[in-house]
N, C-alpha and C positions, 0 to 999 in steps of 0.2 A: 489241745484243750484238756485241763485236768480237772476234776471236784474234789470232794472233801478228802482233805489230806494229802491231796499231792497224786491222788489215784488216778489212772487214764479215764476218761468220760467215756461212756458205754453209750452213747446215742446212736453208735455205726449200728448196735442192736436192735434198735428201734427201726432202724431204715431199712434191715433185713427182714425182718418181722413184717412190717409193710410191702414187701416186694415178694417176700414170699406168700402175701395174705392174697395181694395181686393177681399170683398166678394162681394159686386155690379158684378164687373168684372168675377169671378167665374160664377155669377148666368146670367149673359147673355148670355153667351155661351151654354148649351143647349138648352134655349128657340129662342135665335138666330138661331140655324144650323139645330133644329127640323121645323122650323116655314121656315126657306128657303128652307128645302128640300120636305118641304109641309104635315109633318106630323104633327097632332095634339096631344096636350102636356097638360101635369098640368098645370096649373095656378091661378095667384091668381081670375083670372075673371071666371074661373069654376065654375060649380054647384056638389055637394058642391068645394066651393076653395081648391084650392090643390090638390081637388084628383080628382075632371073628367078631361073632354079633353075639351081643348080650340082651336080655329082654329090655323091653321098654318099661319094667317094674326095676329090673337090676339099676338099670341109667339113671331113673328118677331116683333112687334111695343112693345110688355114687355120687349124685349131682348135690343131692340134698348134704351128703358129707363134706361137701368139697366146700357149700354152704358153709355150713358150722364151722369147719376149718378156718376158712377166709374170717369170718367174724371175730373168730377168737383171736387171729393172730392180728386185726385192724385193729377192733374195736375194745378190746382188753389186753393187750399189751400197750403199755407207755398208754401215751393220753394223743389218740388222731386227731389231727385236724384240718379237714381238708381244705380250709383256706391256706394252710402253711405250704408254701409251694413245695420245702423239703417233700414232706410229707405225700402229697401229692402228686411229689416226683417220682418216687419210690415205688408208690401204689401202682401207677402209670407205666412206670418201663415192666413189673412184674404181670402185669395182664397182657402188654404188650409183647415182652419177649411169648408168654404161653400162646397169646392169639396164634404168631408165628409158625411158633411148635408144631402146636394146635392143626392149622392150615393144612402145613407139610406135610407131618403124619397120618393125620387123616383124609386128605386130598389125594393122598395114594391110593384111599381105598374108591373113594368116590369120585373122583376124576379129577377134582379139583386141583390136581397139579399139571394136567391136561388142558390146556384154552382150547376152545374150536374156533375154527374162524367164521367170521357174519359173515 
């Protein structure tokens, strides 16, 4: 697909933008909801990062960034629209692959890579 003048169309940029806004948005959500309900969490401002506990003030102002991040890269880059399935598709594998991550990483710390049995 080309536009004006013959150039390559840059929309693959738009669908990165969206997938990486994706996973912003994925990764705010635990550090957000552990951080307001006052438990301390991974993060990257831990000793070592990622794997100790950071306050539940640090989680909530990481989450709140991850916030702003995701925004910026959905909703002011190109024009979203989440009826557009593209759009939507983007959005969707980037929360999804992080949920993922997300699970792995931190199911290490908290068991949750561990099933018990009923």
């Amino acid at each position: 697909m080309t536009s004006w003048k013959g150039a390559p169309d840059m929309n693959w940029l738009l669908y990165v933008s969206y997938f990486l806004g994706g996973a912003f948005l994925a990764n705010a959500v635990p550090h957000f909801v552990s951080g307001m309900m006052g438990w301390p969490f991974q993060s990257p401002f831990a000793k070592p990062p990622g794997q100790g506990l950071s306050s539940s003030t640090v989680n909530v102002l990481w989450g709140f960034a991850n916030f702003v991040i995701a925004y910026l890269l959905i909703a002011r880059v190109g024009n979203f629209d989440l009826r557009a399935t593209d759009h939507a598709i983007a959005l969707g594998v980037g929360v999804l692959l992080m949920g993922i991550i997300n699970a792995r990483l931190f199911g290490r710390f908290n068991g949750g890579n561990l099933p018990t049995s009923s």
